[in-house]
N, C-alpha and C positions, 0 to 999 in steps of 0.2 A: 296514372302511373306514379307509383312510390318508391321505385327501387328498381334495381340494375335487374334484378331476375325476370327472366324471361317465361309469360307463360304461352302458349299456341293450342287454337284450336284451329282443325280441320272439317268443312263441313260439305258432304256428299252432295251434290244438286242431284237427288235421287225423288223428288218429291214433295209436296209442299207439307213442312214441320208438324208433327201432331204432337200431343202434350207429352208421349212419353219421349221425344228427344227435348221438348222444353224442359222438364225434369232431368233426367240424366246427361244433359251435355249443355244447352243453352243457359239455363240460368247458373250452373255452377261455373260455366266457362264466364258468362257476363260479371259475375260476382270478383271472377279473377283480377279483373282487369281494375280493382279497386286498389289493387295490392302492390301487382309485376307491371312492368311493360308487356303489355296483352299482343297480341299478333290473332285474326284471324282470317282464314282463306277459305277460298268457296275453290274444293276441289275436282274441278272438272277435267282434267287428266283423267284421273282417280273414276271418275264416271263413264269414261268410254270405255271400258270393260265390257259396256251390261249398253250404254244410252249409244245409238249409233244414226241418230236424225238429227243435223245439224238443228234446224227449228225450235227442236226439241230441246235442245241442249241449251242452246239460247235462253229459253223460255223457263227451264228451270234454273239457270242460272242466275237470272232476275229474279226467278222469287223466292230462292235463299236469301240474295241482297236485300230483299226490301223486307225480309220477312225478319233478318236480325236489325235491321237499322228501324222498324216500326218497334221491336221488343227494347229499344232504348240502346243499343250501341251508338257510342257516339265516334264517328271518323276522323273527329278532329283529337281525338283524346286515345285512342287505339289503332292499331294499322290493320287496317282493309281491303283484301285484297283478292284478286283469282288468280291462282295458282298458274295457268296457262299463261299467264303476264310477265311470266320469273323464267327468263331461258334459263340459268342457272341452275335450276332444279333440274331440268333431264338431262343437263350434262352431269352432274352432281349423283345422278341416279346410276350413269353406268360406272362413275368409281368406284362407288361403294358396291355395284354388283360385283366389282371385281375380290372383295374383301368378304361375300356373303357366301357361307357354305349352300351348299347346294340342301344340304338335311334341313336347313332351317328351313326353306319355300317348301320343301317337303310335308312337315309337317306343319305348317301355318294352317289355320282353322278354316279358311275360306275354301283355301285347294282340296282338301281333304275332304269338307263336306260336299264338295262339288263332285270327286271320284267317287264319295259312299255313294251318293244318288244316284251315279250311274252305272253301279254296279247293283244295286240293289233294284235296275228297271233295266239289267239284263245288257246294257252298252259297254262298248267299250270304255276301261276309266277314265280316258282323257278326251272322252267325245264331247263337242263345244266346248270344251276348257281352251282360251287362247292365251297367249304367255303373257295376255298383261293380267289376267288374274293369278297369274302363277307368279310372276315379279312385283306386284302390288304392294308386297311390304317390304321391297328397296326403293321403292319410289315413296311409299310412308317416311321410311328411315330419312329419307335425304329433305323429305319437306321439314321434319323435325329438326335433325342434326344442322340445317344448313342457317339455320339463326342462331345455333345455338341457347336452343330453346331448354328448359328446367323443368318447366312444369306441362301434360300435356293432359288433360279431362279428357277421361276417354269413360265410354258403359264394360262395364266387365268384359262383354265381350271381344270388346278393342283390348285388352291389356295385352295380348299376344304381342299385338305389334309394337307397345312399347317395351316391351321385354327383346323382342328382333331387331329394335333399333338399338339401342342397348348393347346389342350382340355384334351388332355390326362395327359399332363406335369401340367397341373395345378392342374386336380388330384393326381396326385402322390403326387404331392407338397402339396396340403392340408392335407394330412397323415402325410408325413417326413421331412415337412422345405422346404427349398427351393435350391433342391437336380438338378433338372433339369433347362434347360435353355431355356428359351422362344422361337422357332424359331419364324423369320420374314421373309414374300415371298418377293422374289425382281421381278415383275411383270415391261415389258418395255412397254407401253402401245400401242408405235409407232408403236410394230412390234407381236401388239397381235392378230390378225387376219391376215396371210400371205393367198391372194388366189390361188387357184389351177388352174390347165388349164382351167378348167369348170365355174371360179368363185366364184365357195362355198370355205373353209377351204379348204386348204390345207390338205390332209389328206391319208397315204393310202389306208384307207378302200373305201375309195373315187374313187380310181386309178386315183387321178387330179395332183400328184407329178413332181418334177422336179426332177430328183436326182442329188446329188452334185458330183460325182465322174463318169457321165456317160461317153462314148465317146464321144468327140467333135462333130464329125455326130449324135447322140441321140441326145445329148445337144441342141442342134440347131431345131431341128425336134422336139424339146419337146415345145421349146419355139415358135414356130412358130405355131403351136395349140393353142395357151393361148386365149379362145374366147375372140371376141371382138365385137363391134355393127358393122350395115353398116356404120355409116356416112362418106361422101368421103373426102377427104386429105381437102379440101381447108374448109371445115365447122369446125367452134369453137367447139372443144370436153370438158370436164370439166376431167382436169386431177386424181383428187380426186376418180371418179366411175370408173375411167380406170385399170383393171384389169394390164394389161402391166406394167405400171405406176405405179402403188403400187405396187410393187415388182422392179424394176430401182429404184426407187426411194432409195433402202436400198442398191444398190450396187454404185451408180456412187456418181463422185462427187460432193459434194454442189452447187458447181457454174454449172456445169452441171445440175442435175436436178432444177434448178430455170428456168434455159436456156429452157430446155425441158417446163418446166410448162408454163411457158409463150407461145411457138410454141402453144400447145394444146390452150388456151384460146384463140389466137388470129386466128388460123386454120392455113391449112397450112402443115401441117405432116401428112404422114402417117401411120397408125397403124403398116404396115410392115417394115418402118423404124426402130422404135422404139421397135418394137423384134428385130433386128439386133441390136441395137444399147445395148439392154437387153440379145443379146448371148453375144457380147464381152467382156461386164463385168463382166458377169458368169464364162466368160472361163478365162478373166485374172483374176479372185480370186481363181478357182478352179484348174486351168490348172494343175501347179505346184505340189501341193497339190492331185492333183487323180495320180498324177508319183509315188509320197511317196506312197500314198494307195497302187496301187497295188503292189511296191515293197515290201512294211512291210506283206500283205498277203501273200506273199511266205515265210515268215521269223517268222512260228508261233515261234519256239524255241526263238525268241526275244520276243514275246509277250507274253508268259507263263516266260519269266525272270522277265520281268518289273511289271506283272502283282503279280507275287510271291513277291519280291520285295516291291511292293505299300501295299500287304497285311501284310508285315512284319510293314510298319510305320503304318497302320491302326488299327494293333494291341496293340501296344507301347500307344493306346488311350484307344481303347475299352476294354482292359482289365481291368485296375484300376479303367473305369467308371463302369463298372458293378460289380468289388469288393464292389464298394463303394454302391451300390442300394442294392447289396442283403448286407449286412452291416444293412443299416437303416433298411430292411424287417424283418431283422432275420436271414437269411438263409444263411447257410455257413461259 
């Protein structure tokens, strides 16, 4: 930490990290913390929308933890923490429900895509939708607003919610002064679309993922699926539509990927090079890095320390800020 600004990431226990949220959230968020006083939380609230098996919840909640603390967070230098550890935050959540129009959860991108699909397979709209996906981005708002956080790295498609959060703090703030603090999304634009084996997003609902801690054997076998066209080694490809290639492109070097760009335009390479050339790089970023992982998953009594630990400094915040809100309200 360098400075009073505050950045925060949120991270889903929805699964174990494949490289398009290492690109769009992990390493831009890790890089934050060189700058602001960093904050990050493994949000498992945020999870029980969708995750309803205790075990289960446990079990991904651990390998969030151990999956950013092996990518090099360090706990003594950043605050680390689970969300479910800050009573503050769900009382924090139903204030600001009181200040959130109803049109906003209305149109938030989650809920909405949740009615198209069930209108479009003939259900009623609000079938399986329960109200924490429906409240989801006040309870976003309050994780954010309640450190008074500046900066929050989010993939384009999170921008929403910091725009909702946004929305909410400026209501509060037209009531009480100017009590809360603006957040602003740090969005990388290079690496806002990572594709999948398939060429859509990246995504697990997708099953098109890479995973970043797989075995070297998986690893390789993942990457060597990543479709691609026919055309033969010695024909000019455009490296830009190259599925392969936009993802290389964010692990190797500068002078390497220029070196690469040019092979493609001039022809000459082949596709199955260039996954090889795109395991190597994955394994030298990850190799290391999946050793820590699974060490740290045997070592949960480490991760419920650091984790308790990161909740004790997350506290030392959220405390006094939500003194101070029920203060202005009245209450308490």
């Amino acid at each position: 930490m360098t400075s009073g600004i505050i950045a925060l990431t949120g991270i889903k226990p929805s699964g174990t990290p494949h490289i398009g949220n290492y690109l769009g959230m992990i390493r831009p968020a890790l890089e934050l913390a060189q700058k602001y006083q960093a904050l990050y939380f493994i949000a498992d609230y945020h999870a029980l929308t969708t995750v309803k098996d205790g075990p289960t919840m446990k079990q991904l909640t651990y390998d969030v933890a151990a999956t950013w603390l092996a990518l090099g967070l360090d706990p003594d230098e950043v605050i680390f923490f689970r969300q479910s550890d800050i009573p503050e935050v769900t009382e924090f959540t139903w204030i600001l429900s009181c200040f959130t129009a109803k049109g906003l959860l209305n149109r938030a991108h989650a809920y909405k895509a949740s009615v198209d699909d069930n209108l479009a397979a003939g259900l009623s709209p609000d079938e399986g939708i329960n109200a924490g996906l429906y409240s989801y981005p006040v309870l976003m708002a309050a994780d954010i607003l309640l450190y008074g956080s500046h900066y929050v790295p989010v993939g384009l498609d999170q921008k929403q919610h910091i725009e909702i959060a946004r929305d909410i703090a400026m209501a509060f703030n037209s009531n009480y002064g100017e009590v809360l603090t603006l957040p602003e999304a740090v969005i990388r634009e290079e690496v806002m679309t990572i594709p999948g084996l398939d060429g859509r997003k990246m995504s697990k609902s997708y099953d098109n993922v890479i995973p970043m801690f797989a075995p070297s054997k998986v690893l390789k076998k993942s990457v060597m699926r990543i479709v691609t066209d026919s055309r033969p080694p010695e024909e000019p490809k455009d490296p830009e539509t190259d599925n392969v290639f936009s993802i290389y492109r964010h692990f190797a070097p500068p002078e390497e990927v220029e070196l690469v760009r040019q092979r493609y335009l001039r022809g000459g390479v082949a596709y199955s090079e260039i996954k090889g050339a795109l395991y190597e790089q994955l394994e030298a970023t990850f190799g290391e890095a999946r050793d820590k992982y699974e060490t740290l998953m045997q070592d949960r009594h480490y991760l419920e320390t650091v984790l308790e630990c990161g909740a004790q400094k997350a506290r030392a915040i959220a405390t006094p800020m939500l003194a101070k809100v029920k203060a202005v309200i009245g209450i308490g």
